[in-house]
C-alpha positions in Angstrom: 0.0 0.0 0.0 1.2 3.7 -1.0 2.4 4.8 2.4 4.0 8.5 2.0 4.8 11.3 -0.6 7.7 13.9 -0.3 8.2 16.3 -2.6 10.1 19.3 -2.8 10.9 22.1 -5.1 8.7 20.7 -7.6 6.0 23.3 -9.4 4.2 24.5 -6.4 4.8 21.9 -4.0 7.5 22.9 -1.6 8.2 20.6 1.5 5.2 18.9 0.5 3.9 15.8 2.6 1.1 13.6 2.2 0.6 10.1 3.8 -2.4 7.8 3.0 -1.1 5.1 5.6 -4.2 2.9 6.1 -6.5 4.8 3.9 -8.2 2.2 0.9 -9.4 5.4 0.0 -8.9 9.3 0.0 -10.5 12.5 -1.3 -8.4 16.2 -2.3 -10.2 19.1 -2.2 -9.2 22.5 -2.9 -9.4 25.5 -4.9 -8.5 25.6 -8.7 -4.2 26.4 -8.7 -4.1 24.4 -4.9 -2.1 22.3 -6.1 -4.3 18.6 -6.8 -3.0 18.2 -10.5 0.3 18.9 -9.4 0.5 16.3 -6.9 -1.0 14.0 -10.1 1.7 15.4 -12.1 4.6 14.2 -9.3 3.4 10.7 -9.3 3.4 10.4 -12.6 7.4 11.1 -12.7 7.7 8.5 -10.5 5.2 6.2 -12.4 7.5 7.1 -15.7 10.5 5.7 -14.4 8.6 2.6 -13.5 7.6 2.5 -17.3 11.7 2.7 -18.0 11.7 6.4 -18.8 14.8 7.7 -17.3 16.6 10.4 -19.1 15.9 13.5 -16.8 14.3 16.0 -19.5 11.6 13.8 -20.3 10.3 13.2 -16.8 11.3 17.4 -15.9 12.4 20.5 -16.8 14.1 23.4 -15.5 10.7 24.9 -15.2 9.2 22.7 -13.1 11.6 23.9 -10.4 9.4 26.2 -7.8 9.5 29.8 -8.6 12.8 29.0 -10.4 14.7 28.0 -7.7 17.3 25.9 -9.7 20.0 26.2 -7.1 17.8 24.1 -4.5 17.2 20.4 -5.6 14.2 19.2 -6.9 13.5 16.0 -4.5 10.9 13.1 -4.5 10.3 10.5 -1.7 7.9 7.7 -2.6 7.1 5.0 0.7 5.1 1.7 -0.5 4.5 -1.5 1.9 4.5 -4.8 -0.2 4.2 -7.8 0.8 4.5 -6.4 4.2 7.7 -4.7 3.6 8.6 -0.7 3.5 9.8 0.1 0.5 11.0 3.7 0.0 12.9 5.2 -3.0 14.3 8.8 -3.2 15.0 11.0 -6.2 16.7 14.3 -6.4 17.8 16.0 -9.1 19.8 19.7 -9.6 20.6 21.9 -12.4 24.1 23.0 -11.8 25.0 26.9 -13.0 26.1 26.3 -17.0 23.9 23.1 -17.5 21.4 22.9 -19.3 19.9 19.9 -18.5 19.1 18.8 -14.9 20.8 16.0 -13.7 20.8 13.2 -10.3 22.0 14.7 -7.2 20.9 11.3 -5.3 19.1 8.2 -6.2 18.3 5.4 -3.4 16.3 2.6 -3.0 15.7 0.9 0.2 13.5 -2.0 1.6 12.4 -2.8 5.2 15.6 -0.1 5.9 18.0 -2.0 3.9 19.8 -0.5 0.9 19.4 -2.1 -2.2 21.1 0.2 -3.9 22.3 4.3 -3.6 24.0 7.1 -5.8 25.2 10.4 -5.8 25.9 11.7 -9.2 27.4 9.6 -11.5 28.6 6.5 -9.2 25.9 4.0 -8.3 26.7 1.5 -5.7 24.5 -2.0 -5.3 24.6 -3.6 -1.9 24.1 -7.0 -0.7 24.1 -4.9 3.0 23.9 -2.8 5.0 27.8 -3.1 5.5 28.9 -4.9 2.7 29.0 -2.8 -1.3 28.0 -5.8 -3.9 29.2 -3.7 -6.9 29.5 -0.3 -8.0 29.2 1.4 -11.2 29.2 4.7 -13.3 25.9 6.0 -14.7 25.3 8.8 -16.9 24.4 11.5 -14.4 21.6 12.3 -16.7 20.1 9.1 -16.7 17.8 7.6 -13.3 19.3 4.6 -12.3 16.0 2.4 -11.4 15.1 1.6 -15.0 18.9 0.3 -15.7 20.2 -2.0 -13.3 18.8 -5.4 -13.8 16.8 -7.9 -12.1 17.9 -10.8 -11.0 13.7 -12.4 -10.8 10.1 -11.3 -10.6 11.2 -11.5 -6.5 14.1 -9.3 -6.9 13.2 -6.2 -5.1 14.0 -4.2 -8.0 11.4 -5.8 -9.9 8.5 -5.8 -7.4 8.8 -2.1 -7.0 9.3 -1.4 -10.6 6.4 -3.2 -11.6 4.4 -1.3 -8.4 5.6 2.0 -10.0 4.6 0.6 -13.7 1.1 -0.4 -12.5 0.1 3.1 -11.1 -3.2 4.1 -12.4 -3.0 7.9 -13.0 -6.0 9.1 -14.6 -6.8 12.9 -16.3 -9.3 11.4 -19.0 -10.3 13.3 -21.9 -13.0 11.7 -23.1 -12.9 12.6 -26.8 -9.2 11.1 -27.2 -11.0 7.6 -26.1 -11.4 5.7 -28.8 -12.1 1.9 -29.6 -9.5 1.1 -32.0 -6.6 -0.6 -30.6 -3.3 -2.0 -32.9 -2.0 -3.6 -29.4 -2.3 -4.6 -25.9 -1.0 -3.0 -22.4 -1.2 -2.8 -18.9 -0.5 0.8 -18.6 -3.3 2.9 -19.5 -1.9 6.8 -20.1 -2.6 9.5 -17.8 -4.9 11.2 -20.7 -6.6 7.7 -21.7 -5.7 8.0 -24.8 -4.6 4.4 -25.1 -7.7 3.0 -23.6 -8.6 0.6 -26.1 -5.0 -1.4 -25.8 -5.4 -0.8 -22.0 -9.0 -2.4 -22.1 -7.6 -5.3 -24.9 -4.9 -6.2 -22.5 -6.9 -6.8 -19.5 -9.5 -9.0 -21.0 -6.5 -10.9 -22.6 -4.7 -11.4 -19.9 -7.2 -12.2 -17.5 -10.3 -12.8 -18.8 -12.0 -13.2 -15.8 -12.2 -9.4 -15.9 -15.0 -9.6 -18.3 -17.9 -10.8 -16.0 -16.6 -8.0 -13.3 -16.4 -5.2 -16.0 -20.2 -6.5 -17.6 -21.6 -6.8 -14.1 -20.3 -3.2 -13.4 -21.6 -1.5 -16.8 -24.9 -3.1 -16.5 -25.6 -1.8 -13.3 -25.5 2.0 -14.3 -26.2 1.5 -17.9 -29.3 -1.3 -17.6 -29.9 -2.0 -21.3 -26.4 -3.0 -22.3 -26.1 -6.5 -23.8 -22.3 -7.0 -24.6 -18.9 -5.4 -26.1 -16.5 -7.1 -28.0 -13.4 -6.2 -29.7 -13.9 -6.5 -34.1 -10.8 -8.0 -35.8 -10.8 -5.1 -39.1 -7.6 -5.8 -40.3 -4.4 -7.9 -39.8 -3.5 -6.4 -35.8 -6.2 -3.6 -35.9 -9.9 -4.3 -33.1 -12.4 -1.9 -32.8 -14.7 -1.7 -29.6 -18.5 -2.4 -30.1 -21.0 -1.8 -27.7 -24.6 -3.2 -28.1 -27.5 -2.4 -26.1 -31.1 -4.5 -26.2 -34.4 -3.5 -24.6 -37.7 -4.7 -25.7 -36.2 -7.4 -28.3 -34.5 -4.4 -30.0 -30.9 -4.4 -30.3 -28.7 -1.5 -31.4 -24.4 -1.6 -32.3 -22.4 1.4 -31.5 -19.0 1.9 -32.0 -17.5 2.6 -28.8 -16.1 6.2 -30.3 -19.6 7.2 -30.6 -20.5 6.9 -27.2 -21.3 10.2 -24.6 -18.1 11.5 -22.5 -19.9 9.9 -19.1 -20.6 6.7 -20.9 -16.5 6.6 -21.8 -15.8 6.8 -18.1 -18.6 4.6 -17.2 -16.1 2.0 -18.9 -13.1 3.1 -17.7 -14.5 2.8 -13.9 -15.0 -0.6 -15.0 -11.6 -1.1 -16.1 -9.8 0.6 -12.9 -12.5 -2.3 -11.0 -11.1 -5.0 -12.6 -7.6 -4.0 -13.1 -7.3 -3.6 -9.0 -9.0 -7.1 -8.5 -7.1 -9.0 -11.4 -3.4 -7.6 -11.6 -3.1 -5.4 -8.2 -3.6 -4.3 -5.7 -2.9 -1.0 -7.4 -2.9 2.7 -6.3 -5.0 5.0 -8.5 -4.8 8.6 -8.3 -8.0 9.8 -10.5 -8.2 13.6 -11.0 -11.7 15.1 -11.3 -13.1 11.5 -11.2 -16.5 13.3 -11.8 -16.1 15.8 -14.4 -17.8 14.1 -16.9 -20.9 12.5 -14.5 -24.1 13.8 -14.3 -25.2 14.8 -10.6 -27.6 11.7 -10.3 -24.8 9.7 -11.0 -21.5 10.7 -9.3 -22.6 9.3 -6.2 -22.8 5.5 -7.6 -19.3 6.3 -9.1 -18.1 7.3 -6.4 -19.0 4.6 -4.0 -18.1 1.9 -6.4 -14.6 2.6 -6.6 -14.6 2.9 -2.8 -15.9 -0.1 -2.3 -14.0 -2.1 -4.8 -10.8 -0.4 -3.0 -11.6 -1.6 0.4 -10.6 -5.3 -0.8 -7.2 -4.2 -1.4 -5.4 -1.0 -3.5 -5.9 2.7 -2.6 -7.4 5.1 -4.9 -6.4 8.9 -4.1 -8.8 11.5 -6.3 -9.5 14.9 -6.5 -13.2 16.8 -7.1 -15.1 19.9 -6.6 -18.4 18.2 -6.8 -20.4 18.2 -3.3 -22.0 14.3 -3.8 -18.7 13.2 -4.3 -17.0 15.4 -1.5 -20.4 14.1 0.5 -19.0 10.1 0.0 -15.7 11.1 2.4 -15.4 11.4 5.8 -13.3 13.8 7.5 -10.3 10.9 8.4 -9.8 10.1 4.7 -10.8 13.8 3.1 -7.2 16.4 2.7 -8.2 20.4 2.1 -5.0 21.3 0.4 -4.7 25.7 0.1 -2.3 28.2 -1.5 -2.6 31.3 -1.0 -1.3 32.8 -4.0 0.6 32.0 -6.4 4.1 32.6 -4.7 2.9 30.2 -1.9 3.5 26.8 -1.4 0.6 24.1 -1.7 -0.4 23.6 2.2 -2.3 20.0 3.2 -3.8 19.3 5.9 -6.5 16.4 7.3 -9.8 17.4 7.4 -10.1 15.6 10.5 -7.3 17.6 12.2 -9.3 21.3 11.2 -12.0 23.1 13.2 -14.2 23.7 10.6 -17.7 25.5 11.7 -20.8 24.4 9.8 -21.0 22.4 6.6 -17.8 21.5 4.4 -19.5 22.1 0.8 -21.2 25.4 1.7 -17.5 26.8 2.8 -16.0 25.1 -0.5 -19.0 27.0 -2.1 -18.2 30.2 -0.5 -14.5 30.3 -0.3 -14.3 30.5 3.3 -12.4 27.0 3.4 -8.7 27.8 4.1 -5.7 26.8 6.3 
């Protein structure tokens, strides 16, 4: 289970802190320019170099540093339990005076307190112990270390956390780049969901057990659905049809064709199954309800909480009261920033005094830190 966040010197998050330690579940609300896509935005750095990305300008940039500050390092701290041990990996980079590109400052990896391995710059050293150096090596300094060294087995540490990191779900759908066609098949759906179709191929190929979860699901909050399949049109290249049936009637639609809510109807589905068949798996969904009419955010909402209960954690971000509604104050983080030359601020809704009722002071702007 995600355990902790760290990050520093990155856009507007500046000593930033946020633990989810025995939360299934948790809700971020704020103001627009808070700081909740940001927060998306930093796990997906760390989700990239899961993926294998690790040449330092395309996971950052020298403008991702806060308000400039280049001569302060820009640090991430990620803390995961699996199978029951603490995992914790730390990133920094820096953009020396002259560079032009940012580079590692420091790189570790560490499980149950034990280094697996460690860098600073250049020089990466792998350990067997904590007292004894296995092997070190030189690694361009512009290049993360993670996605290099290889694994030994799928129970080499290396490989259970990469895979963790692979596996994130980090959603920011746009409805209209969700299309049906697929030339391929994956685990790793894109933070824009523009690959939906090989994300939704993959799962049902790999496990196709995630079919009856994903129909029971869809028929649920769209009744008169019959079935979907994948059509072979060419040689590699499916297409996703959706047919419905009520009153002997039946009716084919290409899965393009369907409404923005309807999209995310089916990717809800697929974030169901792909917690129960591949995960546990940490989602972090923003605006989970942007494209949900009011009468049905609430059904949303509580699916995904319930189906993260079992095992997973699912972190999103709304301004939509029924959602904010389906949160309690121990799993619910106001985050603020009071400008923008402050910091992003977070604290448990739990640990505020807040007088009278949550949604009326989101509605009025009273809500603040």
């Amino acid at each position: 289970m995600f355990q902790r966040l760290y990050v520093h010197n990155f856009r507007c998050l500046e000593n930033f802190e946020l633990s989810m330690k025995e939360m299934p579940s948790a809700l971020l609300i704020g103001k627009n320019g808070a700081g909740k896509s940001s927060i998306g935005i930093a796990l997906e750095v760390l989700q990239s170099v899961g993926r294998g990305i690790n040449r330092v300008r395309e996971l950052v940039s020298y403008k991702d540093f806060a308000r400039g500050r280049s001569d302060v390092p820009m640090r991430f701290e990620m803390e995961v339990l699996l199978d029951k041990k603490l995992y914790k990996y730390i990133l920094a980079l820096e953009l020396p005076e002259n560079f032009r590109e940012l580079r590692i400052f420091e790189e570790q990896l560490t499980v149950a307190g034990n280094p697996i391995y460690s860098r600073e710059k250049a020089q990466v050293t792998l350990h067997t112990s904590s007292r004894n150096n296995e092997a070190q090596f030189m690694v361009d300094w512009h290049l993360v270390a993670l996605p290099v060294i290889q694994e030994q087995s799928e129970t080499d540490p290396l490989h259970i956390f990469k895979t963790w990191l692979a596996r994130m779900i980090i959603l920011a759908p746009i409805p209209s780049l969700m299309t049906g066609d697929s030339d391929g098949e994956t685990l790793e759906p894109e933070r824009d969901c523009s690959n939906f179709a090989e994300w939704f191929s993959g799962l049902l190929s790999r496990y196709p057990a995630a079919y009856t979860q994903i129909d029971k699901y869809l028929r649920e909050v769209m009744p008169d659905i019959k079935d979907f399949f994948n059509e072979l049109i060419g040689k590699d290249f499916k297409t996703m049809i959706v047919r419905f049936e009520e009153n002997n009637a039946n009716l084919s639609v290409d899965f393009e064709a369907l409404s923005d809510g309807e999209k995310c109807f089916f990717l809800c589905a697929a974030v169901l199954a792909a917690n129960r068949h591949y995960g546990p798996l940490f989602c972090f969904w923003d605006e989970l309800d942007s494209h949900l009419s009011l009468s049905e955010v609430g059904h949303f909402v509580m699916s995904l909480r319930r189906s993260y209960e079992a095992g997973g954690q699912i972190l999103v971000t709304s301004h939509n009261p029924e959602a904010i509604r389906k949160f309690s104050d121990e799993n619910t983080f106001v985050i603020d920033r009071k400008n923008h030359l402050e910091p992003t601020l977070v604290r448990l809704l739990s640990d505020m005094s807040v007088k009278g009722d949550l949604v009326e002071l989101l509605i009025s702007g009273d809500m603040e830190l």
